[in-house]
N, C-alpha and C positions, 0 to 999 in steps of 0.2 A: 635176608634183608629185603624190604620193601620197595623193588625197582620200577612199580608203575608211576602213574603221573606226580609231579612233585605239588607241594601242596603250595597254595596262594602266597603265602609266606614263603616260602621256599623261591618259587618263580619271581616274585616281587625284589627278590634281593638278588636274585642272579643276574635280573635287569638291570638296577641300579651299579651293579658292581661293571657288568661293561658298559654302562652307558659312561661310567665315569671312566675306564680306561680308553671309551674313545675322544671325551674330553683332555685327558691327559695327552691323545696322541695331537689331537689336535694344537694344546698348548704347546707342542714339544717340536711343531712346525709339519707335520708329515700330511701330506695332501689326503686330502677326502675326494673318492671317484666321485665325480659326476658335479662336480661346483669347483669354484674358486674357493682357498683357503681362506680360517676365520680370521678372522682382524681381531684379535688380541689386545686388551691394554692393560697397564698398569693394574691387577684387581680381577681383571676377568673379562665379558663381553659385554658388550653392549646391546641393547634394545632397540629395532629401532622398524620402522614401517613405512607406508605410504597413507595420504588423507586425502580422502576424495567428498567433490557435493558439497554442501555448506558446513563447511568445516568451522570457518572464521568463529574463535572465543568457545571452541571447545577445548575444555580441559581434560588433562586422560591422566590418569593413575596408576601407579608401577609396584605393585608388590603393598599395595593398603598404604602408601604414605612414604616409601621406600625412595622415589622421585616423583617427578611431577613437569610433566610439558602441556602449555598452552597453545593451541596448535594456532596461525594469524593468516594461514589460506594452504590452498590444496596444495599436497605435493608431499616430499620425503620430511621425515621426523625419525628424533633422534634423542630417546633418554642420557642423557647425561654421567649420570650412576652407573657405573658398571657392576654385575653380576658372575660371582664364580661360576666356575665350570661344575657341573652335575646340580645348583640351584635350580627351584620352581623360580616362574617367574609367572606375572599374571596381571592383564592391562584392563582397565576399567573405566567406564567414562566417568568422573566425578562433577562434572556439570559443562550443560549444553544449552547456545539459546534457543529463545521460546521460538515455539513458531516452528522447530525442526523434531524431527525423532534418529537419533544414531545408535551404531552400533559398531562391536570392535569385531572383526573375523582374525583367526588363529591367535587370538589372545591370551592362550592361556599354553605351559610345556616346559621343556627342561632344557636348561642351556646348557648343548652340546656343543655350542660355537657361537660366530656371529647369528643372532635371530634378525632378519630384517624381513619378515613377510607378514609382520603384521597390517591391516587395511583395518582404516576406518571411514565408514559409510556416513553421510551424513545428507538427511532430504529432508524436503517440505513436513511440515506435521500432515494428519492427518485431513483430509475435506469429507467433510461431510457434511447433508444435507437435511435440513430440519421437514420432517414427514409435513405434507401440504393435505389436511383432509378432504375428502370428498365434499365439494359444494362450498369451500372455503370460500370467505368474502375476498374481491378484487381480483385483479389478473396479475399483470405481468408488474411487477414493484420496481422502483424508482430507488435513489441512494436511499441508505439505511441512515438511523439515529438511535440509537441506545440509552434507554435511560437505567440510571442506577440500580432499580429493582429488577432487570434482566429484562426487561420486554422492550422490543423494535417498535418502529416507526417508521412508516415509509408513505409513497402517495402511490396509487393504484393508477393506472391508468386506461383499467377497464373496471367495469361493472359499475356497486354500487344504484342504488333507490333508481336514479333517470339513468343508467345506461354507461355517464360520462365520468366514470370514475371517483375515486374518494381518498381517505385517510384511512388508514387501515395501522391496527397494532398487534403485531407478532407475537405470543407468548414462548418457552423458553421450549413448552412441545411441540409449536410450530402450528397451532391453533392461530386463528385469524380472526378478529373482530371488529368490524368495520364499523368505524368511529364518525367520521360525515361523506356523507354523498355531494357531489359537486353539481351543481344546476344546470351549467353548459357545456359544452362540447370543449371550450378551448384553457378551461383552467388544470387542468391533468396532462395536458402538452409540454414534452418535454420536461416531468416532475423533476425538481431539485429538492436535495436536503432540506429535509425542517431541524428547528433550532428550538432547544427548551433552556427554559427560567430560570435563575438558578436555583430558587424557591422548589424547580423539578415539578411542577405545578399545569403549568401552562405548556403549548406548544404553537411555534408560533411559524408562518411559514408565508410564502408570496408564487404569484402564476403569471406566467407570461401574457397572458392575455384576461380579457373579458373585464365586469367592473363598469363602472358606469360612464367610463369615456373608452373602453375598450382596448387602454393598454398596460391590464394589470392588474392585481390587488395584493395586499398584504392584509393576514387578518390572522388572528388569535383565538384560540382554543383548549380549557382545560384536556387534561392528558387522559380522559372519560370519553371525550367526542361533546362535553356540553358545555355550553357558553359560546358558542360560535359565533365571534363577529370580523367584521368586514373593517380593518382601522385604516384602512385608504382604497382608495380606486386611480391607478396612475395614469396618466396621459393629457393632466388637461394644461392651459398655457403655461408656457418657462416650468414644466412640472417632469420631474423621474417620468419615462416613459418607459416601454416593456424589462419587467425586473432581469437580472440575467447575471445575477448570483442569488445563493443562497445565503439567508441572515446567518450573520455571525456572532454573538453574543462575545463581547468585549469586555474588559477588565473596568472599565469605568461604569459598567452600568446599562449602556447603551446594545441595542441593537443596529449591525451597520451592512447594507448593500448596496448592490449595484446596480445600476441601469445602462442601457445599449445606447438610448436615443434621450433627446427631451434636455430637460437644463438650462440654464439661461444661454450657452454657445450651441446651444445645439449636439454637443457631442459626445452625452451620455453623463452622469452625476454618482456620485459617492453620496450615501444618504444616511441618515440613523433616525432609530425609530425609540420610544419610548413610552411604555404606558400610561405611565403620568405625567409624562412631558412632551408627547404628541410627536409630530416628524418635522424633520430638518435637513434640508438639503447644502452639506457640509462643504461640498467642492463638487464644480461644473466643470465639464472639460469640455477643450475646444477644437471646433471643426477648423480645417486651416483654412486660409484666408481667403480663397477661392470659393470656400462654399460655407463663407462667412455673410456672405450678404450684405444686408445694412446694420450688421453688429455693430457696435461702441467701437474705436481705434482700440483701447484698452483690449477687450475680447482678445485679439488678434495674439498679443503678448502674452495670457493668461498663465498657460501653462510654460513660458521661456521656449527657448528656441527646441526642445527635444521635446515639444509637447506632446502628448499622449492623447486618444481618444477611442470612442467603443467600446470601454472597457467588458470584460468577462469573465466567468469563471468564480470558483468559491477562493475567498480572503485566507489568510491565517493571520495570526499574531502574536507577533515576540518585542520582549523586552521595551511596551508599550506602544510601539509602532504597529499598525494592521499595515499589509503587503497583497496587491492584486495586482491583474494587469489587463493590461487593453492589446487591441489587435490591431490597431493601425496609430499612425505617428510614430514619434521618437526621431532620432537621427537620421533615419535610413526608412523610415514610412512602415517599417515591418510589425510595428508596436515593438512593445516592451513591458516592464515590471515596475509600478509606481511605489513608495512608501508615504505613509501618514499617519504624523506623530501627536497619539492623542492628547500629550498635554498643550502643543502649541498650537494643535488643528490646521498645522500645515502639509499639505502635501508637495513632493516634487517626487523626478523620475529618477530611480534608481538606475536602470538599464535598460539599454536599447538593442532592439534583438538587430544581427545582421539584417542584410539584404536579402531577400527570396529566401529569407526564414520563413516556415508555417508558422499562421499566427496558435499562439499560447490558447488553449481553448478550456481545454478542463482544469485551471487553477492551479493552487500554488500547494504546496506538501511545505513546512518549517522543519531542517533539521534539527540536529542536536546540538549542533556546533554554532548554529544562527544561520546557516546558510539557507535558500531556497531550492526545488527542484520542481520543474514544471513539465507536463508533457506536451507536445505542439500535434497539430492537426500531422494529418502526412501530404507530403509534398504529391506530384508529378508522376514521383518513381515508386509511388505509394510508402514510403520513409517517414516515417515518425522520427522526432525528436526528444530524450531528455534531457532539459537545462540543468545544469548547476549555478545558481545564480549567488557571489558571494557579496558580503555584506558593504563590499567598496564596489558592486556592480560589476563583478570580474562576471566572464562567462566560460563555461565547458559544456560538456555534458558526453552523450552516449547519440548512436543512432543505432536506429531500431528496420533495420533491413529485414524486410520476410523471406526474400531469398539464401537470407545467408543464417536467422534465426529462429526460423518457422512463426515469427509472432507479427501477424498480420492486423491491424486497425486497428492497434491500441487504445483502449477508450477511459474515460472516467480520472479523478484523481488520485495520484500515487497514494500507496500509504508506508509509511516508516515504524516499523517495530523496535522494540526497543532493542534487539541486535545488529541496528544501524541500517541493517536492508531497506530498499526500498521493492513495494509488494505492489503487480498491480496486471490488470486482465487485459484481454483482446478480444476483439469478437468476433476475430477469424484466426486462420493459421493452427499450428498444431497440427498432430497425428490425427486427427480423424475431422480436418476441417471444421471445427465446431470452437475452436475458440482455445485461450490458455490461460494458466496463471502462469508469472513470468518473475524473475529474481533480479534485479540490482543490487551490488554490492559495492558501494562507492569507493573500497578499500583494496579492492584488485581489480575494480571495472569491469567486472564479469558480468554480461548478461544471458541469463540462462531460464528456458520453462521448466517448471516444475510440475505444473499439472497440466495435462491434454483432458478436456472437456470431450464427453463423448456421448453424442446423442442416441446410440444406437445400444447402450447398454440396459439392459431390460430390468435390471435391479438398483440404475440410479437414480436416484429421487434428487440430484443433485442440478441436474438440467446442462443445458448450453448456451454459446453467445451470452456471452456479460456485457451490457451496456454502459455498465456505471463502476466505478472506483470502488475499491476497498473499503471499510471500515473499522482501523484499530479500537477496540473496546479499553475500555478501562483495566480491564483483565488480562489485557495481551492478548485477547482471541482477537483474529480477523474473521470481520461479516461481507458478503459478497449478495448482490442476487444475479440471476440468469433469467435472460427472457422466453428461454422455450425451453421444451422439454421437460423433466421432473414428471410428477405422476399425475398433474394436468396438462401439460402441454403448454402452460404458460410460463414456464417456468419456477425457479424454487428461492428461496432463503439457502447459502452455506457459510460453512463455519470452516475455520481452519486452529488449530488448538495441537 
């Protein structure tokens, strides 16, 4: 008889034969060294694990279709279906949102008892950075815009023909072709978002300064760099003076922004602009009474007693109403968040921020639900703020402590994926000083970084210090840029997908 090693088959079924006698022993209540006895029910065991990192609306899969849990935030889970003793069992994620990459650890084995050590991982998708060629047009890039054929759009705030910056468009390899050159020093200051046609045609876009009264232009240009014109110069009497939003292309038709100063009260204006129908200054907001002057009595009232003025920041729009806000007035002088409704073209004040709130600076983000969410300067104790602003002008939100978060100088507009998150950078804090991406989940309140920017890695082309907001694409990819670092030192283009 053939007494050396037993063959694959042989050993395979001697396995299975005690693995099931120590499931039997298990059923049979008789303890296992070294754990607590299985939990048994009706049928056999259960499944069951821990979920960690952006879990929220991931689905996991138990045996191909055998059960099915949707996980709704980190922590313990628990399949439903129980499974006989000496069954395979085998976990799988059947769908996760965008924007993360997960993964199941000890997912797969034979139930010998209670299984509860399954982990499921769940992080940020990947950031990468779109390669910057050598000698590429423009320097450090301003918010992004995307248009439908894949290529970006941003304003440069270096280089370009005289020195002082341009328009610049991104292609999908990260190639640069600089579209127009700016004439003076002060129209690439502090760039904001440009805004395209719907036609996808045009790109149309406004500068805090310069212009033929020196506080501003708004001007239009096909999406080539050619047809460049100048369709206002702001600053001159009762007129929008320095712009200080980005055009927002609205449902009616119209393009609509903001201004700081200027107006008939003096306290900054709501405006819209139109190709064929020229500009209009749709609602002035007013200084209060003090630094009213010899305005009309009327003035005084304009805005009602929670008036609003200085407005800033980029708009959004729901349910035909455009939503922005200003930084000073309201109830408590701290500003607040206005609405205005484009069929009746009235505006009033939604909400008014507390007392020794920081004011709202980088605009409004539109949830899913109707609600708003804004991020505020940082206070004293260097503290940022995010609002939750609901559609009866309730308020909440989050505070953004660097002591206790690592996410230091929050900057730019949030952005919302479509897994509900809110996504958005700093231009300090994190592990290596340089900056973060950072996660909102309005659904457990967690705020948590995801990515630590780090300038000292010698193969990121991805850079550091984010000045500016997110960008959700159409596609569900988010676009970022960074003003330093990447493979010129001015920073890069990244993607998160």
């Amino acid at each position: 008889m053939n007494r050396g090693c037993p063959t694959r088959r042989a050993l395979a079924a001697g396995v299975a034969t005690a693995l099931l006698a120590l499931a039997a022993q298990a059923g049979a209540g008789q303890c296992f060294s070294g754990g607590r006895p299985p939990q048994q029910v009706p049928g056999g065991f259960r499944i069951a694990g821990v979920a960690e990192g952006l879990v929220s609306g991931v689905a996991l899969d138990l045996n191909r279709g055998v059960d099915q849990v949707v996980l709704e935030q980190p922590g313990a889970f628990r399949f439903t279906r129980p499974l006989r003793a000496g069954s395979a069992y085998a976990v799988e994620i059947r769908r996760h949102p965008p924007l993360t990459s997960c993964r199941v650890l000890a997912g797969n084995g034979l139930v010998l008892g209670e299984v509860d050590d399954l982990r499921v991982e769940c992080q940020l998708g990947a950031v990468t950075g779109l390669p910057t060629p050598e000698g590429a047009a423009g320097g450090t890039l301003g918010p992004l815009l995307r248009h439908a054929d894949g290529t970006l759009y941003a304003i440069s705030a270096e280089g370009g023909q005289h020195g002082h910056g341009g328009i610049v468009g991104i292609a999908a390899d990260g190639n640069r072709n600089l579209l127009h050159s700016f004439a003076d020093a002060e129209s690439a200051l502090a760039p904001m978002r440009l805004a395209l046609d719907a036609a996808g045609q045009h790109l149309l876009g406004v500068t805090h300064a310069g212009g033929e009264h020196g506080g501003g232009t708004l001007y239009r240009m096909r999406v080539d760099g050619s047809n460049h014109q100048v369709l206002r110069s702001f600053g001159g009497e009762l007129d929008s003076d320095v712009p200080s939003s980005p055009l927002l292309a609205a449902s009616d038709g119209w393009f609509y922004g903001l201004s700081a100063n200027g107006g008939p009260y003096n306290g900054g204006t709501l405006y819209r602009v139109h190709p064929d129908h020229g500009f209009q200054i749709v609602h002035g907001f007013a200084q209060p009474d003090a630094l009213l002057g010899g305005q009309p009595p009327d003035a005084r009232q304009h805005d009602g007693e929670q008036g609003l003025y200085f407005p800033r920041g980029e708009m959004v729009e729901g349910g035909g109403r455009l939503y922005g806000a200003a930084v000073l007035g309201g109830r408590h002088g701290a500003g607040g968040v206005f609405e205005y409704d484009l069929r009746t073209r009235q505006l009033r004040p939604l909400a008014s921020l507390p007392r020794h709130q920081p004011p709202l600076i980088h605009g409004l983000t539109l949830g899913g639900g109707g609600e708003l969410y804004a991020l505020s300067d940082v206070d004293s104790q260097e503290c940022a703020r995010v609002l939750r602003i609901g559609t009866d002008g309730s308020l909440d939100g989050w505070i953004i402590d660097p002591r206790s978060s690592a996410i230091a100088y929050p900057q730019g507009t949030l952005a919302q994926g479509s897994d509900g998150r809110l996504y958005g950078t700093s231009v300090a804090g994190g592990r290596h000083g340089r900056g973060t991406l950072y996660v909102i989940d309005p659904r457990d309140d967690s705020v948590a970084v995801r990515f630590h920017f780090d300038r000292n890695r010698l193969d990121s082309i991805v850079g550091d210090a984010p000045r500016h907001g997110l960008l959700l694409a159409a596609n569900g990819d988010l676009y970022g840029t960074t003003s330093s670092g990447g493979t010129t030192g001015r920073g890069a283009v990244f993607r998160i997908d």
